[in-house]
MOPAC internal coordinates of N, CA, C and O (Angstrom, degrees):
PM7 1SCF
backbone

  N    0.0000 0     0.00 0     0.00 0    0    0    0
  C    1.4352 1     0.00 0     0.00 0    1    0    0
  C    1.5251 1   110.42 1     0.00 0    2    1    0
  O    1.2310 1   126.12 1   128.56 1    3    2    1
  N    1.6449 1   105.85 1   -51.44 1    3    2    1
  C    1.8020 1    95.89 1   160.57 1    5    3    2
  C    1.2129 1   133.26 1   -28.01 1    6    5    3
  O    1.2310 1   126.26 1   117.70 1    7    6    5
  N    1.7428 1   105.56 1   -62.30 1    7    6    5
  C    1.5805 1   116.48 1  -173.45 1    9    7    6
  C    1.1549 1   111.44 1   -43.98 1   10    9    7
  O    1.2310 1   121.59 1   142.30 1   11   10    9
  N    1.0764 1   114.56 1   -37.70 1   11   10    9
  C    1.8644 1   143.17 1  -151.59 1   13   11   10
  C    1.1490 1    92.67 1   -74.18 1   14   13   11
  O    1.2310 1   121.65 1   109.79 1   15   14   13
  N    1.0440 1   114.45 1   -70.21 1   15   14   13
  C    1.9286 1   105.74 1  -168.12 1   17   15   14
  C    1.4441 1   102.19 1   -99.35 1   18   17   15
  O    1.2310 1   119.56 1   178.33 1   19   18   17
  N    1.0915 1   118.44 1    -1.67 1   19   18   17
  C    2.0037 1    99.28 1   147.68 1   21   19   18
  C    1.4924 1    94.17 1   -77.06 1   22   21   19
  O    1.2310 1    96.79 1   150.66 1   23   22   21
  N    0.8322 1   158.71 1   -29.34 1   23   22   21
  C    1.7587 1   135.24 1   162.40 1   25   23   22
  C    1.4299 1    98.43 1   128.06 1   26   25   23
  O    1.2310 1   113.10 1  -152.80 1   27   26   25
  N    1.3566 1   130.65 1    27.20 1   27   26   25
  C    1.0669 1   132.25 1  -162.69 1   29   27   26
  C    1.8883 1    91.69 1  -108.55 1   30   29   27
  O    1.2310 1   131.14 1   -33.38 1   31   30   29
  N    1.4594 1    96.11 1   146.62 1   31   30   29
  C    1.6208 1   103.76 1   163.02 1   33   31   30
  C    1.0776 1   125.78 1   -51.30 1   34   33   31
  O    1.2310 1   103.06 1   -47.50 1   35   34   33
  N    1.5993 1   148.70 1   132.50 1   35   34   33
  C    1.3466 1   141.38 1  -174.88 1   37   35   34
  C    1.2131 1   102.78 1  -142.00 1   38   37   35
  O    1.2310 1   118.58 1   -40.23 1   39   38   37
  N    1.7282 1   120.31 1   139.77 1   39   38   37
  C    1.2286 1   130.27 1   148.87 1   41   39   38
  C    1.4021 1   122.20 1  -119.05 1   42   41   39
  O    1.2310 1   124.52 1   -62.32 1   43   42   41
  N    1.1830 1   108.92 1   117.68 1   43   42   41
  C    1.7449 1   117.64 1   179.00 1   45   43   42
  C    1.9128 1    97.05 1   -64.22 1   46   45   43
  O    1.2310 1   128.37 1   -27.37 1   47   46   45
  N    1.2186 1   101.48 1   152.63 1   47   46   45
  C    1.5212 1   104.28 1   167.69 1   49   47   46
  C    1.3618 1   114.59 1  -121.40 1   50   49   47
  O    1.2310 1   123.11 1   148.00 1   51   50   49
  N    1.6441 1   111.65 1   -32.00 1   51   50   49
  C    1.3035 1   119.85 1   159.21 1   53   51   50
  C    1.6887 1    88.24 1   122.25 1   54   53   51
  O    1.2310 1   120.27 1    -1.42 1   55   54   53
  N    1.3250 1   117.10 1   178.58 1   55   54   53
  C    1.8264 1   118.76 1   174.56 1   57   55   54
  C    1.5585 1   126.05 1   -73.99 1   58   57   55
  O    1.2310 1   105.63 1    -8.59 1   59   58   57
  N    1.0960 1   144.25 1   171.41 1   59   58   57
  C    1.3376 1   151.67 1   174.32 1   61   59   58
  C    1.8150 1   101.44 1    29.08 1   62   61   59
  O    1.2310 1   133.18 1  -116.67 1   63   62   61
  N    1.0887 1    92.13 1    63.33 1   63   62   61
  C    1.6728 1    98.50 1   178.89 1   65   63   62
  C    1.5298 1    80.51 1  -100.61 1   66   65   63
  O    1.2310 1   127.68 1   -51.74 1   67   66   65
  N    1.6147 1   102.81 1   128.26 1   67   66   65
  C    1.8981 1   125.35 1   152.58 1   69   67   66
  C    0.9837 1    97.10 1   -45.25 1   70   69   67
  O    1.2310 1   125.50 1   -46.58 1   71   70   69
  N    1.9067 1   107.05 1   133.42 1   71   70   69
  C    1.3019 1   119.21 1   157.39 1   73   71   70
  C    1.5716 1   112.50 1   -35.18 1   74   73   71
  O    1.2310 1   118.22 1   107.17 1   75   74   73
  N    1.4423 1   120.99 1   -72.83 1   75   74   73
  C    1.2782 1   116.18 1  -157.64 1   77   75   74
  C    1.8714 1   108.91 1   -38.60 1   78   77   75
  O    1.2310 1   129.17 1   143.15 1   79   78   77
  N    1.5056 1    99.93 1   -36.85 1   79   78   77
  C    1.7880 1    89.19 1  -161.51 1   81   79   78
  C    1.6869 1   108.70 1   -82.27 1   82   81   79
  O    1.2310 1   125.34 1   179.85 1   83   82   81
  N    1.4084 1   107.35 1    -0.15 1   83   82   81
  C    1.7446 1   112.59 1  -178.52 1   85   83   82
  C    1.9254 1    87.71 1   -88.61 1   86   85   83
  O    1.2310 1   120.90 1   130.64 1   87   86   85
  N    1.0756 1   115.88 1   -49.36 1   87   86   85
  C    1.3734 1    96.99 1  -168.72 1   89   87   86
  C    1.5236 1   103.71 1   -76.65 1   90   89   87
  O    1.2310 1   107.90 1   156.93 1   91   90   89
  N    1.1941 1   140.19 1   -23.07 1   91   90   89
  C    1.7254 1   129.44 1  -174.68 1   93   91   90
  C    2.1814 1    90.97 1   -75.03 1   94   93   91
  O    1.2310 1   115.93 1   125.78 1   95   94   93
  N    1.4632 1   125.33 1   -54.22 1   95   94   93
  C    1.0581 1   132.06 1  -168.48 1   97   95   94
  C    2.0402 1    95.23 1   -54.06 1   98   97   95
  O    1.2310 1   115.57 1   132.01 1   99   98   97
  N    1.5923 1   126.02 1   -47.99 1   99   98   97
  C    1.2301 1   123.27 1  -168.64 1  101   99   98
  C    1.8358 1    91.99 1   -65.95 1  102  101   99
  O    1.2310 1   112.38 1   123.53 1  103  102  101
  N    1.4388 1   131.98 1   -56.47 1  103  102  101
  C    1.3150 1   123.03 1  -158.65 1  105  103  102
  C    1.3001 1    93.56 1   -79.62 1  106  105  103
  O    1.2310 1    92.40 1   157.81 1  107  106  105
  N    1.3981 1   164.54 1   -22.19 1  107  106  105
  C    1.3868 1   146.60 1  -163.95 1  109  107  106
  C    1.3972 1   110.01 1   -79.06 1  110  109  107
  O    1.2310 1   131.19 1   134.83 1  111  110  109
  N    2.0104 1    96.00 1   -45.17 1  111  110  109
  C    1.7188 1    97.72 1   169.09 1  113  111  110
  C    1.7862 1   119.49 1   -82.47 1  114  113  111
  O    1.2310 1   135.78 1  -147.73 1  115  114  113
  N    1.0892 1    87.06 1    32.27 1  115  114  113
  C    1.8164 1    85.29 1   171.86 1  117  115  114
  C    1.6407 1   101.70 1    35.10 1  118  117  115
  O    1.2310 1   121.19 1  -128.95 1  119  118  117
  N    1.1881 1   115.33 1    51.05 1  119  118  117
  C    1.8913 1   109.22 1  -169.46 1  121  119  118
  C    1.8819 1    79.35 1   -93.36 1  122  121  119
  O    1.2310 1   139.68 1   -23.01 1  123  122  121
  N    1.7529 1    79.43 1   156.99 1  123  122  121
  C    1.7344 1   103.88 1   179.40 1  125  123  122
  C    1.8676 1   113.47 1   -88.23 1  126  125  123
  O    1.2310 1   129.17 1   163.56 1  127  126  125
  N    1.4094 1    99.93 1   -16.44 1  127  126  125
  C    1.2880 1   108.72 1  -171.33 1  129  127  126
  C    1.4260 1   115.62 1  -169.88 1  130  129  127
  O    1.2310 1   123.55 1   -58.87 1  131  130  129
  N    1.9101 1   110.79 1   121.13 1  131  130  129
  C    1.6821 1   112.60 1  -159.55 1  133  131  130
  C    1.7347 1    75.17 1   -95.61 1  134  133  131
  O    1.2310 1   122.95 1   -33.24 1  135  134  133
  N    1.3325 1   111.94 1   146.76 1  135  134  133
  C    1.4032 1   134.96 1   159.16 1  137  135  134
  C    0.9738 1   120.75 1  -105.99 1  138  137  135
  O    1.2310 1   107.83 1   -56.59 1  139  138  137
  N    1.6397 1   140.32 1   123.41 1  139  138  137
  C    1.5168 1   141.87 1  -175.76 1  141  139  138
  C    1.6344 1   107.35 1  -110.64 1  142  141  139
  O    1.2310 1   121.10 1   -65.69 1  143  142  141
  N    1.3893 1   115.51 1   114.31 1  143  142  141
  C    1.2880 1   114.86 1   172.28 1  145  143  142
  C    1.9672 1   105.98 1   -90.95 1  146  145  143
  O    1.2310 1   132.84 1   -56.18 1  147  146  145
  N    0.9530 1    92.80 1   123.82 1  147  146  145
  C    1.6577 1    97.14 1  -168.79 1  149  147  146
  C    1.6299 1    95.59 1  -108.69 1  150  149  147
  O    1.2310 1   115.75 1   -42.41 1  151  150  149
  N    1.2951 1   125.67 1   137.59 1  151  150  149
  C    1.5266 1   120.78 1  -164.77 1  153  151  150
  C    1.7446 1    95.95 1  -137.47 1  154  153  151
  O    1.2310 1   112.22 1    -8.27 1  155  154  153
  N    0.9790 1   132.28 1   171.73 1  155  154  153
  C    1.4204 1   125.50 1  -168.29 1  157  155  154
  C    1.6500 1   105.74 1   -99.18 1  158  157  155
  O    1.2310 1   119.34 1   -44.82 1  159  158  157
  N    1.2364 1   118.87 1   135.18 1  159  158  157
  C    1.2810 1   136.47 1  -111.91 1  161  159  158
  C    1.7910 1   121.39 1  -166.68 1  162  161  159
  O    1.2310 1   111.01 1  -115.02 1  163  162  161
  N    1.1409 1   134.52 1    64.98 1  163  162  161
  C    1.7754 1   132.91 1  -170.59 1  165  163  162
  C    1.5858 1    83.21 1   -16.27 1  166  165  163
  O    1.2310 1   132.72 1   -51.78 1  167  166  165
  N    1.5672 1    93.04 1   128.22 1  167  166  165
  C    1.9749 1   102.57 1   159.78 1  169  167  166
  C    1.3194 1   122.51 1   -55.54 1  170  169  167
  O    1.2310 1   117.90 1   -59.60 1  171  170  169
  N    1.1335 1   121.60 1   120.40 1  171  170  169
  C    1.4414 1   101.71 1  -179.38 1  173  171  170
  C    1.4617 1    97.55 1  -126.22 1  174  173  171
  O    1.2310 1   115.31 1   -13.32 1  175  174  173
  N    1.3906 1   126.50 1   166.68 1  175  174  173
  C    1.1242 1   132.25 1  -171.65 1  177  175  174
  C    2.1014 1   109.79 1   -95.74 1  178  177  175
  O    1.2310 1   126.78 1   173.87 1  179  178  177
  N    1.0517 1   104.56 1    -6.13 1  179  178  177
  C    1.7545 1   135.13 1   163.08 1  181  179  178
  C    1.7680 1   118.56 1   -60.22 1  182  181  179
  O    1.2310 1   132.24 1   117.83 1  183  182  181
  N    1.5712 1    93.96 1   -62.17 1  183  182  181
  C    1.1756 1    90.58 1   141.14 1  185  183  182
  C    1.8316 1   159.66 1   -10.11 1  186  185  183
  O    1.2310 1   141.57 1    82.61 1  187  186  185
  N    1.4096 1    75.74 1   -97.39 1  187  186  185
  C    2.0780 1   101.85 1   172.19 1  189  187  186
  C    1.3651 1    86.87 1   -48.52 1  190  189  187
  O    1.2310 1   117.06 1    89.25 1  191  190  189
  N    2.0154 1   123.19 1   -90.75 1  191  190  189
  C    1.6222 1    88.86 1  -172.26 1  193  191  190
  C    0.9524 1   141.00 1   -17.88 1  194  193  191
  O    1.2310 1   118.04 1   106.68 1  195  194  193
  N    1.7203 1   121.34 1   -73.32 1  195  194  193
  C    1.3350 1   124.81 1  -155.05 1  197  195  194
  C    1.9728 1    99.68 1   -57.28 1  198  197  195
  O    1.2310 1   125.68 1   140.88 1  199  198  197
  N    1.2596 1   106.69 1   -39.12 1  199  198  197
  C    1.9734 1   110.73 1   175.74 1  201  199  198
  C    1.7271 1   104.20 1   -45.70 1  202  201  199
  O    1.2310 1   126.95 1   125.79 1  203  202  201
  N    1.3359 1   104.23 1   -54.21 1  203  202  201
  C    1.7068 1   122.01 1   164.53 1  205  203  202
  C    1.5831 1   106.95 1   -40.95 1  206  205  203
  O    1.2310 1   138.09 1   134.20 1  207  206  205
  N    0.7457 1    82.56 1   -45.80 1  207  206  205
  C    2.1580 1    74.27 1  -164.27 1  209  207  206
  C    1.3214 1    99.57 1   -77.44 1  210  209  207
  O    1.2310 1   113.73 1   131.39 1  211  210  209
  N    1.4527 1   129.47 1   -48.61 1  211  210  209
  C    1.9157 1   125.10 1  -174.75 1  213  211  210
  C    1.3123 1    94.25 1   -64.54 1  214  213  211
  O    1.2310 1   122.58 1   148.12 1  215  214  213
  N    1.4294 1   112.66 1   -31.88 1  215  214  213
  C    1.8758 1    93.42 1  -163.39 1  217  215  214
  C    1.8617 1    89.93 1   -80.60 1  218  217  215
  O    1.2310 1   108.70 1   168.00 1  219  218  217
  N    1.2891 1   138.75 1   -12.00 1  219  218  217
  C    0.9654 1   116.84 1   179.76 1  221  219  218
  C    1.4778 1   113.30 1  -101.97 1  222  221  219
  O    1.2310 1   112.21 1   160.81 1  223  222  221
  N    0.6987 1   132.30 1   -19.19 1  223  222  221
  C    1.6706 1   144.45 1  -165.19 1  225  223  222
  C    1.0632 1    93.81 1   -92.22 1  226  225  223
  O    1.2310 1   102.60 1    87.52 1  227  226  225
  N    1.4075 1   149.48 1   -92.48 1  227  226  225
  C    1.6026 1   152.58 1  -170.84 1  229  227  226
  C    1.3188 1   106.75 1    -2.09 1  230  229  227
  O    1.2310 1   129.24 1   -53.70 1  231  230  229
  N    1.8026 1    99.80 1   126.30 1  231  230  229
  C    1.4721 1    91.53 1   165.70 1  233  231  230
  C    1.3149 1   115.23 1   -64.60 1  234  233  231
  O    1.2310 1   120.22 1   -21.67 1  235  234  233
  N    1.5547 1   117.19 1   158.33 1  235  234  233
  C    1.3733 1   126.32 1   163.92 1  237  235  234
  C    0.9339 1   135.64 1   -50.68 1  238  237  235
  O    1.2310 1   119.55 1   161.65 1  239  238  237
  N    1.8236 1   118.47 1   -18.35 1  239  238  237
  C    1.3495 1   111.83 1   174.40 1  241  239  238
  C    1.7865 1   112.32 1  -122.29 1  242  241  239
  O    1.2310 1   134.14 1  -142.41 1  243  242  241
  N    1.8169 1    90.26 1    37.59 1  243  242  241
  C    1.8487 1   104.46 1   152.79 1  245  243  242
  C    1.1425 1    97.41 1   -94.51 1  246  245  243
  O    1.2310 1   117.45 1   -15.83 1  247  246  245
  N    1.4819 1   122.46 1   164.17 1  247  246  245
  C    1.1237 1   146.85 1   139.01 1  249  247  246
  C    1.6358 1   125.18 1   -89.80 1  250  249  247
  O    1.2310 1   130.09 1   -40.30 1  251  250  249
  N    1.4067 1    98.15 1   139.70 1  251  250  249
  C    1.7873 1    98.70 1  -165.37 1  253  251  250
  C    1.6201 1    86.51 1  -115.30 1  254  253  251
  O    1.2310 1   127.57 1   -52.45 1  255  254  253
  N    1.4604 1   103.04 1   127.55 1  255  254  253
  C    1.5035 1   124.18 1   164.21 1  257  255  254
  C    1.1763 1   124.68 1  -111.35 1  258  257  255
  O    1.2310 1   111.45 1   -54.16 1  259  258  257
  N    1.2354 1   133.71 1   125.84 1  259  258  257
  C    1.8920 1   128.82 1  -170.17 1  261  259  258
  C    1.9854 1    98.66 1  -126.21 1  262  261  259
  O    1.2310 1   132.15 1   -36.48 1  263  262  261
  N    1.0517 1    94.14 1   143.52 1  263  262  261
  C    1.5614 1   107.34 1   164.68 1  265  263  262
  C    1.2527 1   112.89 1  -171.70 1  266  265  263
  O    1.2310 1   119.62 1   -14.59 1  267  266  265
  N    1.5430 1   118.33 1   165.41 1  267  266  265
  C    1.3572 1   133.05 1  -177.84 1  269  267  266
  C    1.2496 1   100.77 1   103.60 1  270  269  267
  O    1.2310 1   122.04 1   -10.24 1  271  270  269
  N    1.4115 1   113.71 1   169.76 1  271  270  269
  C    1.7497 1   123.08 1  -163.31 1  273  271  270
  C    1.2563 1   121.21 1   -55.59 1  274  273  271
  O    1.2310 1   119.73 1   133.80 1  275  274  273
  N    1.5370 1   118.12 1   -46.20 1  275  274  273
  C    1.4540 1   118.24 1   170.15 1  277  275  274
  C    1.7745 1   118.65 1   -70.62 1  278  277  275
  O    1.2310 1   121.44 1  -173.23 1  279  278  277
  N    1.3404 1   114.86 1     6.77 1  279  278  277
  C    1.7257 1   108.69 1   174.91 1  281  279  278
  C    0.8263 1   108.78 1   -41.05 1  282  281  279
  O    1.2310 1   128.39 1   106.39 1  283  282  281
  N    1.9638 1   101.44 1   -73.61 1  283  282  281
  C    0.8540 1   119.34 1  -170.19 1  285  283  282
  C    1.7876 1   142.50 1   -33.46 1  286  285  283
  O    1.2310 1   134.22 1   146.01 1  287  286  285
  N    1.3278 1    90.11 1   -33.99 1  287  286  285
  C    1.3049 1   122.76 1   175.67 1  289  287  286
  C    1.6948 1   114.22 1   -49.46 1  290  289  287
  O    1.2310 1   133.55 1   136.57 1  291  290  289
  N    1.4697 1    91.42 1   -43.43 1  291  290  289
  C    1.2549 1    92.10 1  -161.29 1  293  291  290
  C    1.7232 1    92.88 1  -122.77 1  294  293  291
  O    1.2310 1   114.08 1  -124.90 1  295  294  293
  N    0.9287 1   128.82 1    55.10 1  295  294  293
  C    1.7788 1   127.74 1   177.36 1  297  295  294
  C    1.1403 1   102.34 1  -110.93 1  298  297  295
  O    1.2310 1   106.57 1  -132.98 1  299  298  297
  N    1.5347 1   142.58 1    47.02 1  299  298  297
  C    0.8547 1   132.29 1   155.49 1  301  299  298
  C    1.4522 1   113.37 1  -130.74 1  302  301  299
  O    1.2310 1   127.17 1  -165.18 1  303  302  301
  N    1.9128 1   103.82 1    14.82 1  303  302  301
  C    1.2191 1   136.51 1  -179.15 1  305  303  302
  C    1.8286 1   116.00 1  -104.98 1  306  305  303
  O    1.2310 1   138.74 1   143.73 1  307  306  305
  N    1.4243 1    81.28 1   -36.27 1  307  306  305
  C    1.6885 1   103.08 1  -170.14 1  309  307  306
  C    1.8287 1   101.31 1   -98.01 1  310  309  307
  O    1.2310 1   110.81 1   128.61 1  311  310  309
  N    1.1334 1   134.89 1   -51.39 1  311  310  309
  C    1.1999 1   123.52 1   176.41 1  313  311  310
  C    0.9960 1   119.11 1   -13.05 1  314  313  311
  O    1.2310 1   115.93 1    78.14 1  315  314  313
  N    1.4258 1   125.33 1  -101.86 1  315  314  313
  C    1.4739 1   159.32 1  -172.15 1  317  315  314
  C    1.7056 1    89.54 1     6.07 1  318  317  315
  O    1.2310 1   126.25 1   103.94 1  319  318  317
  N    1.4354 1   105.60 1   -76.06 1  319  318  317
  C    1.0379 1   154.85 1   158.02 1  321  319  318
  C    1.9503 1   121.49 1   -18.37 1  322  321  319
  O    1.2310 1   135.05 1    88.95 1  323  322  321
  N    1.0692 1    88.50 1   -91.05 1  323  322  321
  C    1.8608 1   110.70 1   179.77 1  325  323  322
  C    1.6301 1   112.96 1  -127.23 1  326  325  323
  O    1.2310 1   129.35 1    11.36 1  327  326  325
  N    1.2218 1    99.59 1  -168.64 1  327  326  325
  C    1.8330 1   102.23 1  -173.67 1  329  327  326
  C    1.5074 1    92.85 1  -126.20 1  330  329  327
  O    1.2310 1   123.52 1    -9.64 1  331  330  329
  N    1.2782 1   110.86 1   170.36 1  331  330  329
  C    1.8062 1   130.78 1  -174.09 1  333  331  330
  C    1.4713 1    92.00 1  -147.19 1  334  333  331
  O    1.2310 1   134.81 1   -88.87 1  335  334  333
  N    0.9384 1    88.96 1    91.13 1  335  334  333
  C    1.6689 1   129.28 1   134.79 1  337  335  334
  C    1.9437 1   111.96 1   -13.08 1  338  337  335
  O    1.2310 1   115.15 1   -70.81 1  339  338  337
  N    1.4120 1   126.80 1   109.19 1  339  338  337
  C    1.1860 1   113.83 1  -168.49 1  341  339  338
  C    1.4607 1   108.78 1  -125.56 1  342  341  339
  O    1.2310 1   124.66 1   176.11 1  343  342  341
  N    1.9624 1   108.66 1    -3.89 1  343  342  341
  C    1.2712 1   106.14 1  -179.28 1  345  343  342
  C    1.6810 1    82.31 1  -165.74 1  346  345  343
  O    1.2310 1   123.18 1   -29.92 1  347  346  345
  N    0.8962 1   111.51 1   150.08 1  347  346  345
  C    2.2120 1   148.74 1   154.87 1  349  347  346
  C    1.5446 1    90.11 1    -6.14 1  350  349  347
  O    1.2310 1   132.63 1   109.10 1  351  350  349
  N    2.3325 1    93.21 1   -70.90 1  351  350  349
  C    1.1834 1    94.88 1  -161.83 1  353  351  350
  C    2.2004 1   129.10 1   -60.43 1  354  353  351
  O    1.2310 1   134.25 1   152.75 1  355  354  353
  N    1.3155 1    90.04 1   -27.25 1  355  354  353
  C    1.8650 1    98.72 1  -177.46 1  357  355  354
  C    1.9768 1    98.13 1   -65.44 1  358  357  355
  O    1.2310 1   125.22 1   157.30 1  359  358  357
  N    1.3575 1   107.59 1   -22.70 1  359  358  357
  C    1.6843 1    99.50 1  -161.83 1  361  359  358
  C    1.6877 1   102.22 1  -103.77 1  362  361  359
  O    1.2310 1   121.43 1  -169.91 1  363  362  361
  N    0.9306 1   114.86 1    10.09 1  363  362  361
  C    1.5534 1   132.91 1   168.54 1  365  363  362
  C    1.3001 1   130.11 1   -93.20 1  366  365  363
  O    1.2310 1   136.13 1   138.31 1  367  366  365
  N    1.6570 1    86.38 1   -41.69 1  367  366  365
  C    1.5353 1   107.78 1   165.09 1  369  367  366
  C    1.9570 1   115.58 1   -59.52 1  370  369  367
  O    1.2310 1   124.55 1   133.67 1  371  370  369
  N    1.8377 1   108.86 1   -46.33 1  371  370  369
  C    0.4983 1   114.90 1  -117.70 1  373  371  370
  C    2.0747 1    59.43 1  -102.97 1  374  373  371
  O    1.2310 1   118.96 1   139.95 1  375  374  373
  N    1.1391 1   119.59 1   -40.05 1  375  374  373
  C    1.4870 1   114.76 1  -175.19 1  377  375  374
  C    1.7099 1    99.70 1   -43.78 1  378  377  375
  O    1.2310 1   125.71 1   119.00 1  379  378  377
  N    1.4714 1   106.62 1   -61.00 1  379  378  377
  C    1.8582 1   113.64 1   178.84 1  381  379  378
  C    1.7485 1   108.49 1   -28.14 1  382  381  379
  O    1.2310 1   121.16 1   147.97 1  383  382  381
  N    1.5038 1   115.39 1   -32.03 1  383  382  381
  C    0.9035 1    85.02 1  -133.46 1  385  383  382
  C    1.6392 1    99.59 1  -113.76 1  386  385  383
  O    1.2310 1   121.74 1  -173.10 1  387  386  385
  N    1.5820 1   114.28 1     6.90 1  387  386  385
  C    1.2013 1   146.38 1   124.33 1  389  387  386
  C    1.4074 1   132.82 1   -67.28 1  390  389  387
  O    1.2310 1   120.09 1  -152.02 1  391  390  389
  N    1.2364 1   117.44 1    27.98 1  391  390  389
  C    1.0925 1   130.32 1   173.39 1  393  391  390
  C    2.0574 1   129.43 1    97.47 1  394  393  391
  O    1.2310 1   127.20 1   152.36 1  395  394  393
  N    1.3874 1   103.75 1   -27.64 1  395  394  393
  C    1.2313 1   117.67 1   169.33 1  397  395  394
  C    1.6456 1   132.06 1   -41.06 1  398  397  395
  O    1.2310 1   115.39 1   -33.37 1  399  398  397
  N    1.3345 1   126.35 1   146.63 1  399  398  397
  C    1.8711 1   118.51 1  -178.26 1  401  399  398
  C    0.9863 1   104.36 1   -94.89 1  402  401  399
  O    1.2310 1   117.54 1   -49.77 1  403  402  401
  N    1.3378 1   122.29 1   130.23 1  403  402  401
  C    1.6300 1   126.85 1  -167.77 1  405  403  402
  C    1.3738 1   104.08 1   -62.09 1  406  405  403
  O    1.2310 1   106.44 1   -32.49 1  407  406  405
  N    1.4093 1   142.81 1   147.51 1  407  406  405
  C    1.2615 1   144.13 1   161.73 1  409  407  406
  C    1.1495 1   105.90 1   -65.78 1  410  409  407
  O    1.2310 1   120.10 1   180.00 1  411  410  409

């Protein structure tokens, strides 16, 4: 919804979308940056893969963004990789700075 009204292109994918179809949906739309809303969630070990497979599959010149309660959870999955998002304000910054109008 951020991206969105910083004026940025957005595609919803919808929840528990398989890795494989978030990374074919990120390279078809030539998108500049896949965003993961991670929401709190029973751990499952289903999961971590599918986090495993975007963080491995993504082209190199996407950017992987994570936020919401379970990021955190898992940022030691997403680092390497992308950043997790810990407040509005760092991912606002971070829309600006890919091109977006600050709210």
């Amino acid at each position: 919804m951020l991206a969105a009204y910083s004026g940025l292109g957005v595609t919803y994918l919808g929840s528990d979308v398989p890795a494989r179809d978030i990374v074919q949906s990120v390279t078809f739309a030539d998108a500049q940056v896949a965003v993961l809303g991670m929401t709190s969630a029973p751990r499952e070990r289903g999961i971590e893969r599918n986090l495993r497979t975007v963080v491995r599959q993504l082209a190199p010149n996407v950017e992987l963004w994570a936020g919401g309660r379970d990021a955190e959870r898992y940022e030691s999955i997403i680092t390497p990789r992308g950043m997790v998002f810990h407040d509005y304000a760092a991912y606002q910054q971070e829309l600006a700075r890919i091109g977006g109008r600050v709210a």
